[in-house]
N, C-alpha and C positions, 0 to 999 in steps of 0.2 A: 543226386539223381533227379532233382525237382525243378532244376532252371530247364525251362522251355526255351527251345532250340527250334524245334518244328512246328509253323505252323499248320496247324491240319485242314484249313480253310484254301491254301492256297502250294504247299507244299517247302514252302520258304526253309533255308537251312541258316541260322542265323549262326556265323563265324565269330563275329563281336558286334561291338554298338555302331562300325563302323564298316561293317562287313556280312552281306546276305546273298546265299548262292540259290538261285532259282533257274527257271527255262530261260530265262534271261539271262543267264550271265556266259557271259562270253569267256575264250580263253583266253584273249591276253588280259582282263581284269584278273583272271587266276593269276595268271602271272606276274603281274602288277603287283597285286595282295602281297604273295606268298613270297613271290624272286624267283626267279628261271634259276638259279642254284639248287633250290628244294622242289621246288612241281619238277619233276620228269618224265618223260615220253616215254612211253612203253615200247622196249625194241620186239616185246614177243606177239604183240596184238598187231594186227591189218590196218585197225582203227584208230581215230585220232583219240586213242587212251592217257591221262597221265596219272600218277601216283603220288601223293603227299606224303612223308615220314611223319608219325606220332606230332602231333600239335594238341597243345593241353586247352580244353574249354570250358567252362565253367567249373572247372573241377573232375573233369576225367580227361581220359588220352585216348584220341581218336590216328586213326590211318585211315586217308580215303583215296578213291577212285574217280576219277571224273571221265565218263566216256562221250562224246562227242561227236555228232551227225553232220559234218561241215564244219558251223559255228555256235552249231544250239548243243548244248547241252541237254544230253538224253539221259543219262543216267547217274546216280551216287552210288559209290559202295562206300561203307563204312564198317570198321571195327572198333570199338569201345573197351576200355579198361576202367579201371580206378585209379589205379597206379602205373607210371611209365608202361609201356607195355615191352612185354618182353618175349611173347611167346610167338609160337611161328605164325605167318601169316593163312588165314583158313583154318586158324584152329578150330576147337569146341567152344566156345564160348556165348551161343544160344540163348540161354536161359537168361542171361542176364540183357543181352541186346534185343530179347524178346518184350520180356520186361519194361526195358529203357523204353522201347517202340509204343508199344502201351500206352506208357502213363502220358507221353511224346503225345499222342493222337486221342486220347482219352477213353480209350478203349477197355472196357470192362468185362470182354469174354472170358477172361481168366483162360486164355488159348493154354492146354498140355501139350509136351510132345510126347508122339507115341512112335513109336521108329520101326513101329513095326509094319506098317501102312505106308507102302509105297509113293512117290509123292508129294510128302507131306509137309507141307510149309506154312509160315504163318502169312498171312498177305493179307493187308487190308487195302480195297478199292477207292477213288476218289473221283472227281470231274477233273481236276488237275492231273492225275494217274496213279503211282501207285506204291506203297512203302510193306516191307515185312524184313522176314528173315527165310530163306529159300537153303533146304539140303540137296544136294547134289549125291545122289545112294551110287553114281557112278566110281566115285573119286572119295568118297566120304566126306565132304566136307560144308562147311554153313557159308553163305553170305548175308549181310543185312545191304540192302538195298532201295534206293528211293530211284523211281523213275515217273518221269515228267512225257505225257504226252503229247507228242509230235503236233 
């Protein structure tokens, strides 16, 4: 859980020593990266969304989101495991992506969740934009998200 992946200076997602997603990266380097076999287009969104399947990174298993304004990339979604992941996507899995976020951005509020407080999410602000984990009390469910200002 200790290899840094995020820069919190600039909001940098680093994929490997050869590979770093920011407000800059464009989709066809996603595509490039990854292979237009595994990034796919989201047929449920309006927007130029696509989805990665589980890719392991320094020792966990990520699933992400890449959503897209044109050709800038405006937002991450990610989910994190330890191990393959296997459970649905939107699960419960909070507390640890909370965590991962943390120690990611050097954050030492020691944030609780309380579910009982409408609302309530973890979000830390940046000049670049902005990283947490956000509940949704509509639908029940968490995301962790990185978004990059326009």
């Amino acid at each position: 859980m200790n290899r840094q992946l995020i820069n919190s200076s600039n909001g940098e997602f680093t994929i490997s020593d050869h590979f770093v997603i920011s407000n800059r990266t464009r989709l066809s380097e996603l595509l490039n990266y990854f292979g237009e076999d595994k990034l796919k287009k989201s047929p449920y969104l309006n927007t130029e969304t696509y989805f990665l399947p589980q890719i392991e990174i320094g020792g966990l298993y990520f699933r992400f989101g890449f959503y897209f304004d044109g050709n800038t990339l405006k937002k991450v979604s990610f989910e994190i495991e330890v191990e393959p992941i296997k459970r649905e996507p939107w699960s419960n899995n909070r507390d640890f992506e909370t965590a991962w976020i943390a120690q990611q951005m050097n954050d030492t509020s020691h944030f609780k969740w309380d579910m009982e407080i409408a609302g309530r999410h973890y979000h830390l602000a940046y000049d670049w934009g902005n990283i947490g984990v956000y509940y949704d009390f509509k639908n029940g469910t968490f995301e962790s998200v990185l978004c990059y200002n326009l």
